[in-house]
PDB file of N, CA, C and O in Angstrom, chain B, residues numbered from 101:
ATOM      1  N   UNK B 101      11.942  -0.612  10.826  1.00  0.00           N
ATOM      2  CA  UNK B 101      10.598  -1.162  10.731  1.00  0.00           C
ATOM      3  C   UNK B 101      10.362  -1.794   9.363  1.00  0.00           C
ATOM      4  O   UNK B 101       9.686  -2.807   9.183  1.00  0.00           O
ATOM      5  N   UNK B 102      10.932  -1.156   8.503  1.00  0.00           N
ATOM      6  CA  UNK B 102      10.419  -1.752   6.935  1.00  0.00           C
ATOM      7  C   UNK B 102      11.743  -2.614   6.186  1.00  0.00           C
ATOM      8  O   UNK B 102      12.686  -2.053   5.627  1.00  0.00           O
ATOM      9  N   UNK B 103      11.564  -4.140   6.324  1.00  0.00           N
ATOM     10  CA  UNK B 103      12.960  -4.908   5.980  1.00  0.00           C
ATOM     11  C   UNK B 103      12.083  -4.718   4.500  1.00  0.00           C
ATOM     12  O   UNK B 103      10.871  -4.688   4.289  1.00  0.00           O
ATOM     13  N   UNK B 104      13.395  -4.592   3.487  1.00  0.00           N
ATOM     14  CA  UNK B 104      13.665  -5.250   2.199  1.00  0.00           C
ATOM     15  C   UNK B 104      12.175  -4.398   1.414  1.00  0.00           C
ATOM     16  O   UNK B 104      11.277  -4.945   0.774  1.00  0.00           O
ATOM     17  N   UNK B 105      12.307  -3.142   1.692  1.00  0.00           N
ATOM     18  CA  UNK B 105      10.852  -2.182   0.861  1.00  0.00           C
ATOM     19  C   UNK B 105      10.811  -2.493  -0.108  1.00  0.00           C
ATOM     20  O   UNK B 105       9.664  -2.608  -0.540  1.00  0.00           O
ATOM     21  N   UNK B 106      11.828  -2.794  -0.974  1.00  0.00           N
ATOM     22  CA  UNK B 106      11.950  -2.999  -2.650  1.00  0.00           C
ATOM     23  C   UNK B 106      10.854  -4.059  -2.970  1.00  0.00           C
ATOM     24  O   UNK B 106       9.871  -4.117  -3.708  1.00  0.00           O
ATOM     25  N   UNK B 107      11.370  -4.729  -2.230  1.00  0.00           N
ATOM     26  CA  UNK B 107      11.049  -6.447  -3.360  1.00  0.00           C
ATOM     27  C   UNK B 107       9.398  -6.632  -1.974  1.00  0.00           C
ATOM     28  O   UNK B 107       8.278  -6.684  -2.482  1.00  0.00           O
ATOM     29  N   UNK B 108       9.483  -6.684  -0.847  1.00  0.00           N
ATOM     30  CA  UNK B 108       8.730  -6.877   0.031  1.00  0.00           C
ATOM     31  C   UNK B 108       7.428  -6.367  -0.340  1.00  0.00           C
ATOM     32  O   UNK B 108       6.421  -7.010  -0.635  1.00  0.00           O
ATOM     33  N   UNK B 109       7.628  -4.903  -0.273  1.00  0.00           N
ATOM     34  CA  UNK B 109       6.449  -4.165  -0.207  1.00  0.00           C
ATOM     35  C   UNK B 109       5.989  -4.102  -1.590  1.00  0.00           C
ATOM     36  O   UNK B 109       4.773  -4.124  -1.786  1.00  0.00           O
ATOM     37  N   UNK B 110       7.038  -4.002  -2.877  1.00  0.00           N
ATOM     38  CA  UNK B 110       6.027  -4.059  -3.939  1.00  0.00           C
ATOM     39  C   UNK B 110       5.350  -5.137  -4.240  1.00  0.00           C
ATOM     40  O   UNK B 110       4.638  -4.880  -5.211  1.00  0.00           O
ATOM     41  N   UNK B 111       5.221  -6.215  -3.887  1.00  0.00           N
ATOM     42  CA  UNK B 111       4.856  -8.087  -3.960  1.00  0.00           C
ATOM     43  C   UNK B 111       3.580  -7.481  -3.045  1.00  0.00           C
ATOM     44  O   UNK B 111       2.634  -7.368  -3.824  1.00  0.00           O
ATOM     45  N   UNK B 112       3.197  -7.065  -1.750  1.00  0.00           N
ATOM     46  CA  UNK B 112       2.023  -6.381  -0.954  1.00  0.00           C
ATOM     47  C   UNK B 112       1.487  -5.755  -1.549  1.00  0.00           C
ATOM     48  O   UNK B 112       0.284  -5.996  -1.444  1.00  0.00           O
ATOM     49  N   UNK B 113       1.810  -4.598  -2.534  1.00  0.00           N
ATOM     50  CA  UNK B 113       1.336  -3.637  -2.921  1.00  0.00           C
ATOM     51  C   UNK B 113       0.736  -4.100  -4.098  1.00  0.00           C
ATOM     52  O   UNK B 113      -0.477  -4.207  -3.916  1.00  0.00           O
ATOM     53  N   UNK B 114       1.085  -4.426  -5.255  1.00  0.00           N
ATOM     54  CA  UNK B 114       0.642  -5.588  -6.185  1.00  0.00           C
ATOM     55  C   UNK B 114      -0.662  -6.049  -6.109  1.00  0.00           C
ATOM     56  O   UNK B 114      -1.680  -5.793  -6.752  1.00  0.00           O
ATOM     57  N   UNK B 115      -0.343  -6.976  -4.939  1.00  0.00           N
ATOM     58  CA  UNK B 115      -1.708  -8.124  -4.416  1.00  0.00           C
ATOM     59  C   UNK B 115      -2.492  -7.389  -4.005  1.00  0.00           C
ATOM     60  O   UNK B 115      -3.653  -7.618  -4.345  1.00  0.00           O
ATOM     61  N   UNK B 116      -2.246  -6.245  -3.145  1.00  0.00           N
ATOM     62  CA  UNK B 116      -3.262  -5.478  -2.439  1.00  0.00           C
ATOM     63  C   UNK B 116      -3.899  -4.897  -3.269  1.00  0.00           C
ATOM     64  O   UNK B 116      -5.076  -4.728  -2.951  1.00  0.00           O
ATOM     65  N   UNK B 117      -3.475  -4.350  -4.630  1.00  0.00           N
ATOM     66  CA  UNK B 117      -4.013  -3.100  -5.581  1.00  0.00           C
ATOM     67  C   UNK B 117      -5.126  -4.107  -6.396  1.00  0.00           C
ATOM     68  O   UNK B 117      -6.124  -3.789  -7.043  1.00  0.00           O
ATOM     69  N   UNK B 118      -4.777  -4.919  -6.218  1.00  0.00           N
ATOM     70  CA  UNK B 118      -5.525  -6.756  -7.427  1.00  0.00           C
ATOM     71  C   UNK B 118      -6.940  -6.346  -6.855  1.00  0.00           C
ATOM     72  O   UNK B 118      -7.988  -6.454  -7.491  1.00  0.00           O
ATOM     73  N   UNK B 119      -6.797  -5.737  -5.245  1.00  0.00           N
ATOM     74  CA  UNK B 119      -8.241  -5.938  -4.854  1.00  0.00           C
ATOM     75  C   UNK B 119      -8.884  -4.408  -4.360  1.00  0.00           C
ATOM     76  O   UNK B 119      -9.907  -4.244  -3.695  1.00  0.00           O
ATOM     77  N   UNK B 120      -8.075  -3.477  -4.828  1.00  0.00           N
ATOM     78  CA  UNK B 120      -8.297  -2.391  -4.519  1.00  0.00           C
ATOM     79  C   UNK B 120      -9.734  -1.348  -5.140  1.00  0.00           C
ATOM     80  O   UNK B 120      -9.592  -1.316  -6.363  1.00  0.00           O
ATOM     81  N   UNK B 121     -10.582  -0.799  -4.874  1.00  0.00           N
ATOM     82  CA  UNK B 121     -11.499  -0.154  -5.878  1.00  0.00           C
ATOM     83  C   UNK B 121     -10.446   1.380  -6.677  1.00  0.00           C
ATOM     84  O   UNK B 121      -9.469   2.047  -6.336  1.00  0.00           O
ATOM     85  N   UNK B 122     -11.264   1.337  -7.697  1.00  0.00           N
ATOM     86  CA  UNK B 122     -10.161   2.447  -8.173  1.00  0.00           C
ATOM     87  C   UNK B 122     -10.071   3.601  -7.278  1.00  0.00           C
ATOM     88  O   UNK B 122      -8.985   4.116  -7.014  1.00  0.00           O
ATOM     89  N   UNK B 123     -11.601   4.180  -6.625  1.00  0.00           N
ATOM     90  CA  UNK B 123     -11.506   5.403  -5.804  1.00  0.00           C
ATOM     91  C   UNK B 123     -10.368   4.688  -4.669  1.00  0.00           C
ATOM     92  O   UNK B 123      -9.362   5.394  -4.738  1.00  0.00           O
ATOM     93  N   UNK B 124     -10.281   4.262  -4.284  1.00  0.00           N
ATOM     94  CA  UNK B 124      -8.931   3.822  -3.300  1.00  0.00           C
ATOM     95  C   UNK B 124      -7.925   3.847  -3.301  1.00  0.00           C
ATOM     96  O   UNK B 124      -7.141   4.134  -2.396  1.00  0.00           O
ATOM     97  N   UNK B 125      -7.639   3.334  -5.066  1.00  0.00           N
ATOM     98  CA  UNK B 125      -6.483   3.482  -5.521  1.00  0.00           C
ATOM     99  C   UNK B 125      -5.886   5.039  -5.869  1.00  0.00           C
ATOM    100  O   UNK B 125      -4.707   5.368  -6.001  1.00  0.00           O
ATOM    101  N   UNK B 126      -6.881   5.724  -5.954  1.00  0.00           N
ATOM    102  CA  UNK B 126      -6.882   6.891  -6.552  1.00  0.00           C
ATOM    103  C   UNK B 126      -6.073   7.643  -4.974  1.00  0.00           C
ATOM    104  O   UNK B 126      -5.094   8.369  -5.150  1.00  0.00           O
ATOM    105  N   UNK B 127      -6.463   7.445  -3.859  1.00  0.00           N
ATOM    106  CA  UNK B 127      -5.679   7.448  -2.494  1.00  0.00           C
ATOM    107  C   UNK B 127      -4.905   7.675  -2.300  1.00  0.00           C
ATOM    108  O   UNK B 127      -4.525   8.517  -1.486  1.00  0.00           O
ATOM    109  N   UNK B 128      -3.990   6.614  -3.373  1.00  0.00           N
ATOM    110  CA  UNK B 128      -2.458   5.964  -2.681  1.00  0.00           C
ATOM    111  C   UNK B 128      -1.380   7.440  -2.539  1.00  0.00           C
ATOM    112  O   UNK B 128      -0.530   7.766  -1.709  1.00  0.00           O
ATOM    113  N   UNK B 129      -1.813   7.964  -3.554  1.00  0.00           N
ATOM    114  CA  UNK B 129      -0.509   8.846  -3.415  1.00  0.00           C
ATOM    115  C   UNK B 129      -0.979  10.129  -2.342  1.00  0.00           C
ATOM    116  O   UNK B 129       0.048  10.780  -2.147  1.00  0.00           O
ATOM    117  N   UNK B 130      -1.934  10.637  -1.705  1.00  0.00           N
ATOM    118  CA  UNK B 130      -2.048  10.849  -0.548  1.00  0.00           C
ATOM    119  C   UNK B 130      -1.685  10.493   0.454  1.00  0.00           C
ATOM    120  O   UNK B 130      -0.923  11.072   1.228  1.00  0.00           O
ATOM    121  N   UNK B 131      -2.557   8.761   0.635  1.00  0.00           N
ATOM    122  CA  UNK B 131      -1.668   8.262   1.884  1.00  0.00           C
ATOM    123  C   UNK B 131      -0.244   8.223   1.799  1.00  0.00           C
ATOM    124  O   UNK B 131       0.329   8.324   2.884  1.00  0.00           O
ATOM    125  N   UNK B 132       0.563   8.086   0.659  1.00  0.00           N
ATOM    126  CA  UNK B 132       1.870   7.937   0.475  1.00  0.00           C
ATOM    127  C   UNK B 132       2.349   9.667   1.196  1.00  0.00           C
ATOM    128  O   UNK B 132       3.468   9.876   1.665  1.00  0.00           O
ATOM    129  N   UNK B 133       1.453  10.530   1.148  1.00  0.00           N
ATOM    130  CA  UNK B 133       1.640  11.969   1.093  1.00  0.00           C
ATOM    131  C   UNK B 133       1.846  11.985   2.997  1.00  0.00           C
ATOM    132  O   UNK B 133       2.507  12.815   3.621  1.00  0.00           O
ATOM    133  N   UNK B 134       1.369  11.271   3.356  1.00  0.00           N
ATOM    134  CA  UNK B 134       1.273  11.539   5.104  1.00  0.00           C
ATOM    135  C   UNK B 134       2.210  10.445   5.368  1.00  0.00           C
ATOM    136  O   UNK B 134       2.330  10.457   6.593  1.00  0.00           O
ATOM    137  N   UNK B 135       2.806   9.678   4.982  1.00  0.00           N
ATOM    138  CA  UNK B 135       3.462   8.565   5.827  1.00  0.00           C
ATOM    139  C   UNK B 135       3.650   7.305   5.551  1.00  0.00           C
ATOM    140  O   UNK B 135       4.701   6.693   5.742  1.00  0.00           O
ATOM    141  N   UNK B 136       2.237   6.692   4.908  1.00  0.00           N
ATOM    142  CA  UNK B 136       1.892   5.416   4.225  1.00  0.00           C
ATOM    143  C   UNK B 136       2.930   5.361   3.194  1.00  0.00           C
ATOM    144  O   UNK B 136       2.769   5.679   2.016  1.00  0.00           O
ATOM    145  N   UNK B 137       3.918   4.968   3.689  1.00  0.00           N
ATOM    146  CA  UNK B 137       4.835   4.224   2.146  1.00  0.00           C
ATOM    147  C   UNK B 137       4.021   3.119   1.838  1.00  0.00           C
ATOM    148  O   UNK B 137       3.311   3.319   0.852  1.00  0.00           O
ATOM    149  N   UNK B 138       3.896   1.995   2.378  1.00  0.00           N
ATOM    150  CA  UNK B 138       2.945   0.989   1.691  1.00  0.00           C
ATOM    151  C   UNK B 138       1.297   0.801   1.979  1.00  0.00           C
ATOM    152  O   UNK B 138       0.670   1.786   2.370  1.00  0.00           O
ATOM    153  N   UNK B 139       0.758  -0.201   1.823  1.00  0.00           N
ATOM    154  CA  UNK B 139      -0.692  -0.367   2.079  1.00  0.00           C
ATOM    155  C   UNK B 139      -1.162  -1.295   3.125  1.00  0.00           C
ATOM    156  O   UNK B 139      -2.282  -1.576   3.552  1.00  0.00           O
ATOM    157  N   UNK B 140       0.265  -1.763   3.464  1.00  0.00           N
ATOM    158  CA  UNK B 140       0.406  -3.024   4.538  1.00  0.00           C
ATOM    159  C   UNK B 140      -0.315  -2.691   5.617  1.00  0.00           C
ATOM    160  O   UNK B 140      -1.285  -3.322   6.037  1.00  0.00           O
ATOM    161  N   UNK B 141       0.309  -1.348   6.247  1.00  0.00           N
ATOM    162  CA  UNK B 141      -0.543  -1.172   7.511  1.00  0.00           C
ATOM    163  C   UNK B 141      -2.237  -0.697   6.974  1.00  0.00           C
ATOM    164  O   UNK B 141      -3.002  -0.379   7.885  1.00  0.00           O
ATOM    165  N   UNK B 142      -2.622  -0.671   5.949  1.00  0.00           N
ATOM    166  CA  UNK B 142      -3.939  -0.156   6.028  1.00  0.00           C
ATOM    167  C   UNK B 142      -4.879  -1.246   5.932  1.00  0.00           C
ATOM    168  O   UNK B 142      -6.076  -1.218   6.220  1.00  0.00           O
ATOM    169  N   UNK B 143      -4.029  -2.443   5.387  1.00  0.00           N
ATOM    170  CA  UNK B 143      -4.299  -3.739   4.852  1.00  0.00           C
ATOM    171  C   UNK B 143      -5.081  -4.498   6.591  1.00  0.00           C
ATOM    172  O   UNK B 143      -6.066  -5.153   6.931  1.00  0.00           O
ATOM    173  N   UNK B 144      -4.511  -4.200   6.888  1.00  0.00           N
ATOM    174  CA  UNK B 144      -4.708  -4.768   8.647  1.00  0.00           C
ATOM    175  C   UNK B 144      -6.071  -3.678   9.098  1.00  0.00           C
ATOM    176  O   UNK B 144      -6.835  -4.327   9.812  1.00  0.00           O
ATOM    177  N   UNK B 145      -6.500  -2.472   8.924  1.00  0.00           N
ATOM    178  CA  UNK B 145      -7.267  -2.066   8.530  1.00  0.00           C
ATOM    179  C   UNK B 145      -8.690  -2.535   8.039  1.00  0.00           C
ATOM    180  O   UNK B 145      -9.739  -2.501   8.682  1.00  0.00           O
ATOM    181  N   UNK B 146      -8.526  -2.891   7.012  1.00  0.00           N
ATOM    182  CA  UNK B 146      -9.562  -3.326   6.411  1.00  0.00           C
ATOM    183  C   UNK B 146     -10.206  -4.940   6.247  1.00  0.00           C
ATOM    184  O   UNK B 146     -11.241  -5.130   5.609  1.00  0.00           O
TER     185      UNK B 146
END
C-alpha cells in the first residue's frame, strides 16, 4: 500500500504540517501510535 514512504510521505507530511494547528500536530505521534504512519489518509479526511 505505501510506495516509496521515505521520500513520498515525508514531501505529504511537510505540506500537510505547513497547515496543521499545533493541537493537531501535537496528535501525530498518537495517530502514528494506532496505525497512521502518515497524514495522507487523514488528509482525505479533512
Amino acid at each position: 500500500e505505501h510506495e516509496a514512504p521515505d521520500a513520498k510521505s515525508a514531501d505529504a507530511n511537510i505540506a500537510f504540517c505547513m497547515a496543521m494547528t499545533p493541537e493537531a500536530e501535537q496528535l501525530l505521534p498518537v495517530l502514528q501510535r494506532y496505525g497512521f504512519e502518515t497524514l495522507e489518509k487523514l488528509a482525505v479526511l479533512g
